[in-house]
C-alpha positions in Angstrom: 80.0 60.4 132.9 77.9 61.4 129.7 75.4 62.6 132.6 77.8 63.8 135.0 79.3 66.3 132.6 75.5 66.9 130.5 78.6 68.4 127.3 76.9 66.8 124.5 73.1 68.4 125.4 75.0 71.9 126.1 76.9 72.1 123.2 74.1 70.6 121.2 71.5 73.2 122.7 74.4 75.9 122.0 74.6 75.5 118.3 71.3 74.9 117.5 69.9 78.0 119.5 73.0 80.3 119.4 75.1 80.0 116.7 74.5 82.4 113.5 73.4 79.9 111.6 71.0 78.8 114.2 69.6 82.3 114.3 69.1 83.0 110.6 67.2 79.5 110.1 65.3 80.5 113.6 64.2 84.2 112.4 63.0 82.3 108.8 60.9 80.1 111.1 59.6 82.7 113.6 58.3 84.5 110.3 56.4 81.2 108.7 55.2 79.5 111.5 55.9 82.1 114.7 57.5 82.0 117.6 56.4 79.5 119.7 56.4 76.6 116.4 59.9 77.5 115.9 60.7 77.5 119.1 59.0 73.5 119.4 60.7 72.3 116.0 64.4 73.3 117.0 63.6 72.2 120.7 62.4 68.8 118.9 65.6 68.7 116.8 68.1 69.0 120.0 65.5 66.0 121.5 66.8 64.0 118.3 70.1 64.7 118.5 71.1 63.9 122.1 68.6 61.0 122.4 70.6 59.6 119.3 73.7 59.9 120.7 72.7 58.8 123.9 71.5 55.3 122.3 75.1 55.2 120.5 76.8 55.8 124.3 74.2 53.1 125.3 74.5 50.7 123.3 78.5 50.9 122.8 78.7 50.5 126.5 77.0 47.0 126.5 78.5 45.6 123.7 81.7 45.3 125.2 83.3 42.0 125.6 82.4 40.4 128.4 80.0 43.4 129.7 77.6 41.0 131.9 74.2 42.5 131.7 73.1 43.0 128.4 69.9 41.7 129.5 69.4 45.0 131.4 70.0 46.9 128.5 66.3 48.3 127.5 66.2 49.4 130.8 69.1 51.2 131.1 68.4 52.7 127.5 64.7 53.8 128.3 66.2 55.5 131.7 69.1 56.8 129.5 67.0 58.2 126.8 64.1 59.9 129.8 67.0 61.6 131.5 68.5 62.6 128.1 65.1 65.0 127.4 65.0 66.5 130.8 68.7 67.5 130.5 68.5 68.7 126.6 65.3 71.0 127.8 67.0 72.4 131.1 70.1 73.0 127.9 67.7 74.4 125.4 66.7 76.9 128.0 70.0 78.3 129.1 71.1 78.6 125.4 67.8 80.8 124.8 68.2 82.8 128.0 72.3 83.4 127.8 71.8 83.7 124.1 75.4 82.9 123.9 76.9 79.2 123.0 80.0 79.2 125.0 78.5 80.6 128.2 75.3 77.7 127.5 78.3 75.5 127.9 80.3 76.6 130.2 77.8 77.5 132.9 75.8 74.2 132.2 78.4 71.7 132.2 79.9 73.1 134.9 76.7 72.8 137.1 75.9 69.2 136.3 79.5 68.4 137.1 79.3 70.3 140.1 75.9 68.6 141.3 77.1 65.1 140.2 80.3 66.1 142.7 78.8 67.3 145.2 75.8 64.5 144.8 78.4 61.7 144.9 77.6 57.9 144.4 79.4 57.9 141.3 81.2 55.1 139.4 83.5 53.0 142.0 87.0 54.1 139.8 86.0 58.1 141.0 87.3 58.4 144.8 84.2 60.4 145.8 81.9 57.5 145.5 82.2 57.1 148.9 81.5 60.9 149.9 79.1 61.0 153.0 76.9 62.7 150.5 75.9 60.5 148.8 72.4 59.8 150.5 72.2 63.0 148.5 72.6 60.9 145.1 69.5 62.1 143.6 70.1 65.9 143.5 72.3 64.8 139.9 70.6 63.6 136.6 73.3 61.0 136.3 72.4 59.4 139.6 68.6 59.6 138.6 69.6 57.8 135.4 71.0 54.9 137.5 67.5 54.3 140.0 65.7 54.6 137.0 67.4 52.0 135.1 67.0 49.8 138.4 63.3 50.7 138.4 62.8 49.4 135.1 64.8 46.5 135.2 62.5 45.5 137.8 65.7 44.1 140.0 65.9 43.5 143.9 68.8 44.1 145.7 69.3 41.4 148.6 69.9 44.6 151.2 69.9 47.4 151.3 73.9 47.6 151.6 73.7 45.4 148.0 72.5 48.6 146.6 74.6 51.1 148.2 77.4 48.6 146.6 76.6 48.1 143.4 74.8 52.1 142.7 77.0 54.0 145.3 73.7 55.1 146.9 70.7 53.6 148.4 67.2 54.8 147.1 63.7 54.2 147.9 60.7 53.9 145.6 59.5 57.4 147.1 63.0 59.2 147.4 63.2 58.2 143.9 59.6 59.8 142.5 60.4 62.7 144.1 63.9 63.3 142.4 62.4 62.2 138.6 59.5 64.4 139.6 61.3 67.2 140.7 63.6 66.9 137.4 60.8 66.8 135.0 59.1 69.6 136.7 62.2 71.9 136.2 62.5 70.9 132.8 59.0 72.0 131.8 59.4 75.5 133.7 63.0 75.8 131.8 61.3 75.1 128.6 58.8 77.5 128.6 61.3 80.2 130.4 63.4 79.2 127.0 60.5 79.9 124.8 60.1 83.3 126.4 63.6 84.3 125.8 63.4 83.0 122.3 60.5 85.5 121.8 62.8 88.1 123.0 65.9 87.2 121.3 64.4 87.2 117.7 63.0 90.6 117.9 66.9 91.5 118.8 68.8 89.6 115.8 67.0 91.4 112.9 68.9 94.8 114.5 72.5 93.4 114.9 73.5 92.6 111.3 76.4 90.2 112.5 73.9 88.4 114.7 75.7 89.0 118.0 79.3 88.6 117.3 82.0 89.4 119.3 82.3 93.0 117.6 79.5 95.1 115.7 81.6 97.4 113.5 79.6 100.9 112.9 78.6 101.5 109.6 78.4 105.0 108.4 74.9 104.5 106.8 73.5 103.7 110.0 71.5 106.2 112.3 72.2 107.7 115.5 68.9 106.2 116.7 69.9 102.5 115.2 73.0 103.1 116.7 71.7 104.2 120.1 69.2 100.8 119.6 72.4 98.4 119.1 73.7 100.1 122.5 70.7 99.4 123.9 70.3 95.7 123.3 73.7 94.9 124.1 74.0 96.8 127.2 70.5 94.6 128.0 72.2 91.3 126.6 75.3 92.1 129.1 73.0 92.8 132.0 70.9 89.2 131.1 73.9 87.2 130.9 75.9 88.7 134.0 72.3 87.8 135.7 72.2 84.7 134.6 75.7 83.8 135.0 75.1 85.0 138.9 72.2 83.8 139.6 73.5 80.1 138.6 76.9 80.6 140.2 74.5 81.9 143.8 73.1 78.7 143.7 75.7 76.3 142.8 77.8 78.1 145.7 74.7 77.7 148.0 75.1 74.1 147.2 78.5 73.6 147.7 78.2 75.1 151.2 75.1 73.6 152.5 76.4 70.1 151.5 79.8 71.1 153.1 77.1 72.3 156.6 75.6 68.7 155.5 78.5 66.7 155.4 79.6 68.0 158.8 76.5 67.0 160.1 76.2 63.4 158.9 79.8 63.0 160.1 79.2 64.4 163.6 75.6 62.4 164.0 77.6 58.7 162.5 80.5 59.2 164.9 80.3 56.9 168.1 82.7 56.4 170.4 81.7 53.4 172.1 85.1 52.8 174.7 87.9 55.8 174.9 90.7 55.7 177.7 90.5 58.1 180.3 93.6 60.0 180.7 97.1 59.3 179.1 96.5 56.0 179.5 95.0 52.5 181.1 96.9 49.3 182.5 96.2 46.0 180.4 97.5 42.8 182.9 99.4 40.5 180.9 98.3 37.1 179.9 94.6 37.6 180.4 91.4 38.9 178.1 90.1 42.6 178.3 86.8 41.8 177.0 84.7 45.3 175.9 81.3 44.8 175.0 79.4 46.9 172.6 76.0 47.6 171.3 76.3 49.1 168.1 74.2 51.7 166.8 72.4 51.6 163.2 74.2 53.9 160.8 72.3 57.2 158.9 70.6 55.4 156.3 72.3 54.7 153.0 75.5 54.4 154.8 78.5 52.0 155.3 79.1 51.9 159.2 82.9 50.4 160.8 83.4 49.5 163.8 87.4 50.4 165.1 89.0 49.0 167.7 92.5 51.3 167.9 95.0 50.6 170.5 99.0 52.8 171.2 101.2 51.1 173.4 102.0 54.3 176.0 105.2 52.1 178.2 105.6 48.5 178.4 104.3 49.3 182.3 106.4 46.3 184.7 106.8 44.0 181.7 110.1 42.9 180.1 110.8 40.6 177.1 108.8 40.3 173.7 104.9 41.7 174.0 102.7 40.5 171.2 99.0 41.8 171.3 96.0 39.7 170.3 93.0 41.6 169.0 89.7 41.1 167.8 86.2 42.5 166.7 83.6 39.5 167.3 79.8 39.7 166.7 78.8 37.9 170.2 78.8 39.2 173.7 81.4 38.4 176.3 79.5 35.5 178.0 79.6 33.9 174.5 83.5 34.3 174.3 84.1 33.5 177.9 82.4 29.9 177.3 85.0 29.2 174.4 87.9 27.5 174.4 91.6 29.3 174.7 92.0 27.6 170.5 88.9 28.7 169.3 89.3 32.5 170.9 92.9 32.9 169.2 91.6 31.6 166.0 88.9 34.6 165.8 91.4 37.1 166.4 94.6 38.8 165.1 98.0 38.9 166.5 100.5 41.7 166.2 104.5 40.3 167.5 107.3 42.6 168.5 105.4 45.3 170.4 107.2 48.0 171.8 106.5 51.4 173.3 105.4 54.0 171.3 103.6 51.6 168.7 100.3 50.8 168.2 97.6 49.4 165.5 93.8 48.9 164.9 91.0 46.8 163.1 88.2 47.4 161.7 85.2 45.7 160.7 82.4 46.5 158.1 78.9 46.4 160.1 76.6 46.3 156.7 73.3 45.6 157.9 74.6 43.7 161.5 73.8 45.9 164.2 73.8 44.7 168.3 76.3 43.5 170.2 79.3 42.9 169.5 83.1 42.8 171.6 86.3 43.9 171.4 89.0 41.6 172.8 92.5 42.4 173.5 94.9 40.3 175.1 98.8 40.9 176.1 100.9 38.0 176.5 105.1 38.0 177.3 108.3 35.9 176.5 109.8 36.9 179.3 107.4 35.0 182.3 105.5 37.7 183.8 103.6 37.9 186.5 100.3 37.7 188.3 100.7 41.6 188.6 102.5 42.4 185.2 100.9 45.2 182.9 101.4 47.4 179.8 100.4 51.2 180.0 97.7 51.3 177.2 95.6 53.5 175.5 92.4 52.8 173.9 90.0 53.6 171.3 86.7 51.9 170.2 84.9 53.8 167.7 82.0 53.7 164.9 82.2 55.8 162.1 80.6 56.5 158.4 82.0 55.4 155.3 
């Protein structure tokens, strides 16, 4: 969550760039050592600060009682600390370029949060872990902190669906260099954008004797040029702000509606339907197996897949007394089942007593990494001595779907 949210580097970034404080030590710095010096010394202290407090987080996290994996605490420490930097530099940057602490925080930790929703694979406790986005995992810092740690650690997951488990998200050793790639290489352009807009700022501060608070009182002693000047640079501080604040709102909208378009898509490309009744409904004889075989279909990778076997009783058909339905999802095909014994069939499936019209059930089954054949059985038996041509008016569903 320290990633998820990114508040410590933003307001860290925010004081030591934009506060007035920040300023009047930055303009004595600009004028000793120039602009670029100053601009690597404060950049170096916000380093310091949020790598110091990241070790704190770190470390208080695994000295928990009980906390099993202490072992794997460099590695989660040297990922911590890595990710930490390229967050701080994408914060120093929007504190230079907004100019303004409270929109450096606003707009910032609102964007990581956003991502890190929007990116899901998040802590199991948060309900959107399980978001069909999360094969997106990597778009958010604190999902890149996570691999990483994995990386180093030098761990193997048994499966795939081991990882997808444990992380929220499956990730392979290229997916992964291209997301900590992709970071670092925005945090370097950011940094020297932020360097830039330092240059720019400075030559503005000396001009605004409060240093950019909220109101500039007019002082008789200044000039109608000075004044016109003061206009000037706030009318241009409004204008980079309200472009800034757009521009990052554009793209975090963007984002929210191509994962929405993405979402759709993963959902509509996961969804089988392997067995579906035809019409209202389909007659199930009594006392006998309805056998369905089905070949199940790999899942989109880095997701769960279930397989649902849904039934609704539509009429009880020519059938008096007590129904009870037997039901089952079996990895085996149907000559498999057919050569078993009445015992061993009812032992590998589930019974429901005290059918009626109108009701109905279903069961699922996790597929993890088992993918071929597998059958859904159903069978219908009565209290009430049916038969040879008893029947129950049922309908049917037999679906695979995404988790």
């Amino acid at each position: 969550m320290t990633f998820a949210t990114g508040l410590f580097s933003f307001v860290t970034a925010g004081l030591l760039f934009s506060s007035h404080t920040s300023r009047l030590y930055l303009l004595r710095r600009i004028e000793r050592v120039g602009v670029k010096r100053a601009y690597l010394i404060r950049t170096l202290h916000t380093f310091i600060i949020t790598s110091v407090f990241t070790l704190i987080i770190t470390i208080i996290t695994f000295i928990q009682p009980n906390y099993p994996g202490i072992v794997f605490l460099p590695s989660v420490l040297g990922a911590s600390l890595i990710v930490s930097i390229c967050l701080a530099s994408i914060a120093v940057a929007i504190a230079n370029i907004t100019d303004d602490s409270r929109i450096c925080v606003v707009l910032g930790c609102a964007s990581t949060f956003l991502i890190a929703t929007v990116a899901g694979g998040t802590p199991e406790h948060i309900s959107f872990r399980y978001s069909l986005t999360r094969n997106l995992a990597l778009l958010s810092p604190h999902n890149i902190v996570r691999a990483l740690a994995v990386q180093f650690s030098g761990y193997q997951f048994e499966s795939n669906n081991d990882m997808v488990g444990y992380l929220g998200f499956s990730v392979s050793a290229e997916g992964f260099a291209v997301a900590l790639l992709t970071l670092i290489s925005i945090s370097i352009v950011l940094l020297l954008t932020g360097q830039r807009a330092l240059s720019k700022n400075s030559t503005r501060w000396p001009i605004l004797k409060g240093m950019i608070p909220i109101d500039e009182k007019w002082d008789a002693s200044d000039s109608a040029e000075k004044l016109q000047e003061i206009n000037r640079i706030r009318r241009g501080l409004r204008l980079q702000r309200g472009l800034t604040t757009i521009l990052v709102c554009t793209i975090l909208i963007s984002m929210v509606v191509g994962v929405s378009i993405h979402s759709a898509y993963i959902a509509n490309t996961t969804t089988f339907i392997h067995y579906e009744t035809q019409g209202n409904s389909e007659n199930i004889p009594v006392g006998s197996w309805r056998i369905f075989e089905v070949d199940v279909i790999p899942p989109y990778p880095g997701l769960f897949n279930k397989l649902l076997f849904r039934w609704t009783i539509v009429t009880l058909g020519n059938t008096s007394g007590t129904v009870s339905i037997f039901t089952g999802i079996i990895e085996m095909n149907s000559t498999e089942f057919n050569l078993l014994e009445e015992t061993s069939r009812l032992e590998l499936v589930h019974d429901r007593l005290n059918q009626s019209s109108g009701s109905g059930g279903g069961i699922g089954t996790n597929l993890e990494e088992s993918y071929g054949t597998y059958i859904c059985v159903m069978k219908i038996v009565s209290d009430a001595n049916p038969s040879e041509n008893s029947y129950v008016e049922v309908e049917l569903l037999i679906i695979q779907e995404a988790l």
